[in-house]
N, C-alpha and C positions, 0 to 999 in steps of 0.2 A: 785833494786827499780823501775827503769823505766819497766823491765818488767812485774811488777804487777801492776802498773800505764794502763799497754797500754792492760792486758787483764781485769782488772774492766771497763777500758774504752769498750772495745770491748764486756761482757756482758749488761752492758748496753744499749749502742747502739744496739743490738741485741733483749732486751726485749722490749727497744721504738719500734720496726719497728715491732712486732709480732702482732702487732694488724693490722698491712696495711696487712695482709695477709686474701686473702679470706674465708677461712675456720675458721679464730676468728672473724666477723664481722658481725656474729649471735648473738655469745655469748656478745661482746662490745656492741652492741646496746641494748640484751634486757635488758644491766643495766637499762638503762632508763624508762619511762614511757609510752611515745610514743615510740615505737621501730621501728616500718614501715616505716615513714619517714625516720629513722637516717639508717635503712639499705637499702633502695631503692637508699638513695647519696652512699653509700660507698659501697655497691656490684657495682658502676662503677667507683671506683676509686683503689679499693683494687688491688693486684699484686697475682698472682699465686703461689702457692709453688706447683713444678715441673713441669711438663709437662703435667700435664695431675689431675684434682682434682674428683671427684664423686660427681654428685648432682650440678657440676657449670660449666658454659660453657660462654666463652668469644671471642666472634667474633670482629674483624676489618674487615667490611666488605661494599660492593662500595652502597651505597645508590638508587643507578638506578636497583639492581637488588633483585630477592627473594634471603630470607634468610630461610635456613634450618637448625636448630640449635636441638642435640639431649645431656639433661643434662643428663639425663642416657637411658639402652636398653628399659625404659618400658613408657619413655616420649620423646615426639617432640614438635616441635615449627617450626611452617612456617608461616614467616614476607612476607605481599607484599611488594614491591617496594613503593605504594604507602604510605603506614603506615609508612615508614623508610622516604620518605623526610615529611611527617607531622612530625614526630617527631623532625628531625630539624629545622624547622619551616622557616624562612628566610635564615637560615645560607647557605653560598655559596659551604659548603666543600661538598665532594662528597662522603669521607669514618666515616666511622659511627660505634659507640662500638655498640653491641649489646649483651647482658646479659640474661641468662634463667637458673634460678634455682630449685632447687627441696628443698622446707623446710617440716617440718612437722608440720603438723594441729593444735597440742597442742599448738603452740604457740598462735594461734590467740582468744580472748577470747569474745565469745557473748556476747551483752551488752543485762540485765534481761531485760528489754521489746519487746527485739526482739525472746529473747526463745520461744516463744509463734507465732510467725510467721509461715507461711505456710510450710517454709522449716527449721523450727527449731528442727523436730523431725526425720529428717531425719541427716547420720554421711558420711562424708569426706573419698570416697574411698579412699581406702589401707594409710586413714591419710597423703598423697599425694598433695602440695599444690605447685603450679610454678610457681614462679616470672617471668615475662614479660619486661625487659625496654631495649629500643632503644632510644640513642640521649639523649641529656639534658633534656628531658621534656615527663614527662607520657600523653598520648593525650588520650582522651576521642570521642567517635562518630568517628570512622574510616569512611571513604570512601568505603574500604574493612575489611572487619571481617580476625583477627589473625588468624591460626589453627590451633590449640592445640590437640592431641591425647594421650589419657592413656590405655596403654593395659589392658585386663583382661585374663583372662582363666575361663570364662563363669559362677562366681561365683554369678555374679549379672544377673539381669533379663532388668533390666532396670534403669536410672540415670539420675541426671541435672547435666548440664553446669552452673557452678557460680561463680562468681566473689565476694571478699572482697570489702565489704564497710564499711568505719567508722563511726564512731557518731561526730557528733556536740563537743562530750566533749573532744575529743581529746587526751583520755584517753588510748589509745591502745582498744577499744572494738569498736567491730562492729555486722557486721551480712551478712548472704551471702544471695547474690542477683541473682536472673536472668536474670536480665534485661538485654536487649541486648546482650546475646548469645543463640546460638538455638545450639541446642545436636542431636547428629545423630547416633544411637548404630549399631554397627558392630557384624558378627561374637566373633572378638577377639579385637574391641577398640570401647571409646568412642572418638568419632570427636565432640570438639565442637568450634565453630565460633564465636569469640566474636570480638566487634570494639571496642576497651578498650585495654589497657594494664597495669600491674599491678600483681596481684596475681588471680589464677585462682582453681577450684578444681570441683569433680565431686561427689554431692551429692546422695547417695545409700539409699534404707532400710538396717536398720541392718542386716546384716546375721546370722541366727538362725543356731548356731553349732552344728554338731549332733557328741556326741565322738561315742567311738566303743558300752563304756558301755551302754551308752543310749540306743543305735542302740538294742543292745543284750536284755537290758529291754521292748526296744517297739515290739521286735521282740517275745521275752515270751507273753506279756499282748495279741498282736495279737492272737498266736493260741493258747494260753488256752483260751482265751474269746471265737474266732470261734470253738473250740470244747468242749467247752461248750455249746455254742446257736444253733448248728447244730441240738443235743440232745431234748436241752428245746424245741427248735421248733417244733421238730418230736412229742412231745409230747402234745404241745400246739394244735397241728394240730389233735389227737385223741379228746383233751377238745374239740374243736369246734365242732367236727362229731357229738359229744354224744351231746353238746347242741343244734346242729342245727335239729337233731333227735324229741328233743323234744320241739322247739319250733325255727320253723321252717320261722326264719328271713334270710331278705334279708344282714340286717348288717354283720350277725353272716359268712353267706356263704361270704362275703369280705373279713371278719378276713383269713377265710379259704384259700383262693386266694393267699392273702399276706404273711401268715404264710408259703406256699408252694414255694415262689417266697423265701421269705429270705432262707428258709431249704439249699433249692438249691444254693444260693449264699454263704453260709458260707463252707458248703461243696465243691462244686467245690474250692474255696479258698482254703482253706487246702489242696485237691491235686494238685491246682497246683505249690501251693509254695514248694510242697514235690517231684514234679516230676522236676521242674527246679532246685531244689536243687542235682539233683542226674543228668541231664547231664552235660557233659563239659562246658568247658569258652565257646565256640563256636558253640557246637552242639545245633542242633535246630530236632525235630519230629515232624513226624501228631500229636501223640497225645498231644503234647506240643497244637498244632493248635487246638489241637478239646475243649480240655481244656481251652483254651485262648479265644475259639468262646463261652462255655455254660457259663464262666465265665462273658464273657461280656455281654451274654442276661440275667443271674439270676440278673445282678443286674440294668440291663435297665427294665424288671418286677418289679422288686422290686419296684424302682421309679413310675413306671407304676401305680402299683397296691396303691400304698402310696397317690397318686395324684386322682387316682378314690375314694380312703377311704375320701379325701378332700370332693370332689366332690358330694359323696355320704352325706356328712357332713350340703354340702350348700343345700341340697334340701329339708333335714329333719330340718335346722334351717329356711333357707328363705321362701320358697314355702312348708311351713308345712300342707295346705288344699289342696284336688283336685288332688295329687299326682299320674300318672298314667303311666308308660311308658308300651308299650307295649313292653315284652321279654325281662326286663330290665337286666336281668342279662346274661341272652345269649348276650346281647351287649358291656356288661362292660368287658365279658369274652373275648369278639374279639377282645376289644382295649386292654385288660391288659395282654394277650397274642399273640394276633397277630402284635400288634405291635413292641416287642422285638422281636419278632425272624423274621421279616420282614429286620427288622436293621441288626440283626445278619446275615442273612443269605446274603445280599447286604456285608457286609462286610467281610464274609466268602468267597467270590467271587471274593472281589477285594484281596483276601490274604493278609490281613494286621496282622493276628494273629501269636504267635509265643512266642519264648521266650523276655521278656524285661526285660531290668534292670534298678532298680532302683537308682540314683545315689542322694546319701544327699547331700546338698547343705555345701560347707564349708568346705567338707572331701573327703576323696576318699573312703568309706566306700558305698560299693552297696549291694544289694537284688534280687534276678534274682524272677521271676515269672512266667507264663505261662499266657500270658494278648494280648494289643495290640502291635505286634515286633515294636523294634527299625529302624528294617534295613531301609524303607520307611520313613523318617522326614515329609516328604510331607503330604502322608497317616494319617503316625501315628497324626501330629498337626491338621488334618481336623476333623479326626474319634476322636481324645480323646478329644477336645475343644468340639464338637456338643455333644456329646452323653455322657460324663464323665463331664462336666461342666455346659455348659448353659442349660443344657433336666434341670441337677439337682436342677440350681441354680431356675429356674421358679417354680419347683414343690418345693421347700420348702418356697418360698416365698408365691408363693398362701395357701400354708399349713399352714402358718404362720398367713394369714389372717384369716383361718379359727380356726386356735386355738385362736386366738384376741376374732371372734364372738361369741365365745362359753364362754369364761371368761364374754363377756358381757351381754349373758343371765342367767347362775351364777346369777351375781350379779344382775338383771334385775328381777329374780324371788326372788332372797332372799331381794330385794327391795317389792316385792308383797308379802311376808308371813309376818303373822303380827306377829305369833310366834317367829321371829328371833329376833324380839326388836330394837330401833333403833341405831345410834350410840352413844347415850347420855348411854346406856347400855352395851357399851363395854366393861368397866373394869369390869362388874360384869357378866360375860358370863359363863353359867352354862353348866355342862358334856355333856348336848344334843348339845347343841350348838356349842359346842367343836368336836361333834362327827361330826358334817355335815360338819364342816371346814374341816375337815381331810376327808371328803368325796368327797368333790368337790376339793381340791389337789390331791386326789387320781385320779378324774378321770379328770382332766389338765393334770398331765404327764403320765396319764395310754394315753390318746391321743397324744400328742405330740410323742410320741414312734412310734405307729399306722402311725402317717403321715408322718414319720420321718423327721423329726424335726433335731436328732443328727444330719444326715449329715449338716446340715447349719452350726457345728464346725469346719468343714474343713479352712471356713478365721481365723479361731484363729490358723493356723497351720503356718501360713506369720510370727504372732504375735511376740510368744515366746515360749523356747522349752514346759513349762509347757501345753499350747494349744495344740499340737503334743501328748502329754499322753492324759490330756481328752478328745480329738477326739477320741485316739484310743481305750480308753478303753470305751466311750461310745457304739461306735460302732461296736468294737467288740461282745458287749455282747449285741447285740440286740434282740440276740433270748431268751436271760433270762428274758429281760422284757418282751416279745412278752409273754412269758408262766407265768408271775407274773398277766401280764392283762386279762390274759383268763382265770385263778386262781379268780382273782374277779370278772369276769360276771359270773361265776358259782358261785362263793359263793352268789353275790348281789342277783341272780334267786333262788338261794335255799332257802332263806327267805321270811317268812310268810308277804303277804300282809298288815295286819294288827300290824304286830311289829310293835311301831312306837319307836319303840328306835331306829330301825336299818331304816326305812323311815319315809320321813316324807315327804309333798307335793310339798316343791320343788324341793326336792333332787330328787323325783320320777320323776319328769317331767324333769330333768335334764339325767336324767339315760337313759330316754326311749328317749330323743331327742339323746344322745348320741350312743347308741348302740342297742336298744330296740323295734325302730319302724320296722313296716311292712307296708314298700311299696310294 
């Protein structure tokens, strides 16, 4: 009898004391409603089960000096001296608990008016959250900033330092803050300094997953679109001779320029994904180089030449009277070719070309190429920022402009025809009318192609994976528009002056501002 008396007694006592153990004092708190408080007291009062727990770290340590506390291999924590006797505030002792945990993020829950804040849209690397407390009392406004470090393996690009703050309601909900911590990104950590102690975390952009399958899908959509638009371009580039032959614009020879500039970009592309696919992990060739150098001038032309079709754009909208440059197109030829291969051949020189690889963010899944080499970081982040980002990001932006002014002359003349009828005539818009709507869409994105435009899809590539397909597949198939839009300045020149089914006076004046005049 007494010894089933003394082992109920002893489960007992055994399930009261399970909860003073540090590892249940997540779970016992978050019965509650407020749970932060209730685990910030008892993660310094809770007892260790064994020697050694993951995720919780428990120092007695001398108040006069730094504390270096690691709750697991891929976090730290380092207390000043001075942080540790504010935390004791008066008290005269000298040694001091000090406490650093590792919880995870799903615990803590946004209160809805804060989801909307600046840093609401962004998520809590690796869901990664460390508890902070030294001494009786969380102190606020350090003297010296905590320092907190969270490793990476270079998944992210960039991050904040923030701190949990609660709401007023007391409710367990808050919202993360940055106030007073500053973030310092490393190779392989974030450092960040905060003067606060508490819960701490480092907020990311999402990271946009690329599995294999995807990988293998955007890898199809790529070279069948470039060997598709290689084709259409070669052919687009015949439509232009024949029409420039017979009606002998300055526009028409731009198309030409630029049609020759993509040709060349979509081909070189295909060999050189074809030839770095065929040497080793490690070998590198001239021709890999020579390939990586005409690669990189077809498509610094291409921008080139996309940016003069703008430009060529403003002078037939703005400056539509008195238009005269002398040798205009022997100039436009100097800068839409001599400027690529100016760049190209400076960089031919500093040997930055070679094979690269491409490596998806979130996976270990790569793409070898024949482009600008890896092996130079230095080189390669000078040459691919200037010439592969900012050249682009300016020229589609101005281009952007210039597609803007052209929708606003559209409308500007279909404001001047009186035949269009006004808006009170909307819902009864008859087949002619129908037909120049679809005319003037036609020639918005038959432009927008021309300036290109597509590339400005590249930021929806940060986005979400869906962004990453129609990037790729716009721009893959640039040369099938390229030869759709040179399919209708031959078909719109083939028709009789006097249709007016197929023109009508403002569409005509829209046409020849678009691609029709002779400067």
């Amino acid at each position: 009898m007494w010894i089933t008396l003394f082992i109920t007694t002893t489960l007992c006592f055994s399930m009261s004391r399970a909860g003073d153990f540090c590892e249940n004092v997540l779970d016992e708190c978050r019965k509650s409603e407020s749970w932060i408080g209730c685990y910030e007291d008892k993660i310094m009062t809770c007892k260790p089960r064994g020697r050694s727990m993951t995720g919780i770290k428990q120092l007695k340590v001398d108040s006069l000096q730094e504390v270096d506390v690691r709750p697991t291999f891929e976090h730290r924590v380092q207390i000043p001296s001075s942080a540790l006797q504010e935390s004791i505030g008066n008290v005269s002792e000298v040694d001091i608990l000090v406490v650093a945990s590792v919880i995870n993020s799903s615990y803590f829950k946004l209160s809805p008016p804060e989801k909307s804040r600046r840093l609401g849209g962004l998520e809590v690397f690796r869901n990664s959250v460390i508890c902070v407390r030294a001494g009786n009392r969380a102190v606020e406004n350090l003297s010296q900033p905590i320092t907190l470090t969270f490793k990476h393996n270079k998944e992210v690009e960039s991050g904040t330092c923030v701190f949990w703050k609660e709401t007023s309601a007391k409710d367990g909900t808050g919202y993360w803050s940055n106030e007073g911590c500053d973030t310092n990104y490393t190779a392989h950590e974030f450092i960040c300094s905060c003067k606060r102690q508490r819960f701490f975390a480092v907020l990311v952009n999402p990271g946009i997953s690329v599995t294999k399958a995807d990988a293998d899908k955007l890898n199809y959509i790529t070279y069948i679109g470039s060997g598709l638009s290689a084709p259409f371009a070669l052919i687009s580039l015949f439509i232009y001779i024949y029409l420039h032959r017979r009606y002998p614009e300055k526009s028409i020879s731009l198309h030409m320029q630029l049609t020759v500039a993509m040709f060349c970009l979509h081909l070189t592309f295909l060999l050189s994904s074809l030839l770095a696919q065929l040497l080793k992990e490690k070998e590198d060739s001239s021709s890999c180089l020579v390939l990586g150098l005409v690669l990189h001038w077809s498509l610094l032309a291409t921008m080139t030449w996309s940016a003069l079709e703008g430009f060529h754009l403003y002078l037939l909208l703005i400056r539509v009277f008195n238009i005269y440059v002398r040798r205009y197109l022997l100039k436009l030829s100097l800068i839409g070719w001599g400027f690529p291969t100016l760049v190209a051949a400076v960089c031919g020189i500093s040997r930055v070309y070679g094979k690269y690889t491409l490596k998806y963010s979130n996976s270990n899944l790569t793409q070898h190429m024949c482009w600008i080499s890896g092996k130079s970081e230095q080189k390669l982040l000078i040459v691919s920022y200037i010439t592969t980002v900012a050249f682009p990001f300016f020229v589609v932006v101005f281009n952007a402009c210039m597609l803007g002014l052209v929708v606003f002359k559209i409308l500007e003349l279909r404001r001047g025809d009186r035949s269009f009828g006004s808006s009170s005539d909307w819902k009864k818009i008859n087949k002619e009318r129908k037909k120049r709507l679809w005319k003037d869409c036609v020639t918005v994105l038959g432009l927008s192609c021309v300036l290109g435009l597509p590339w400005g899809l590249a930021s929806t590539t940060y986005v979400s994976l869906a962004g990453i397909y129609i990037f790729t597949v716009l721009n893959s198939l640039q040369g099938v528009f390229i030869f759709l839009w040179s399919v209708a300045m031959a078909w719109s020149k083939s028709q009789p002056e006097n249709n007016s089914s197929i023109r009508d006076s403002s569409s005509q004046k829209m046409m020849t501002t678009s691609f029709n005049s002779r400067n």
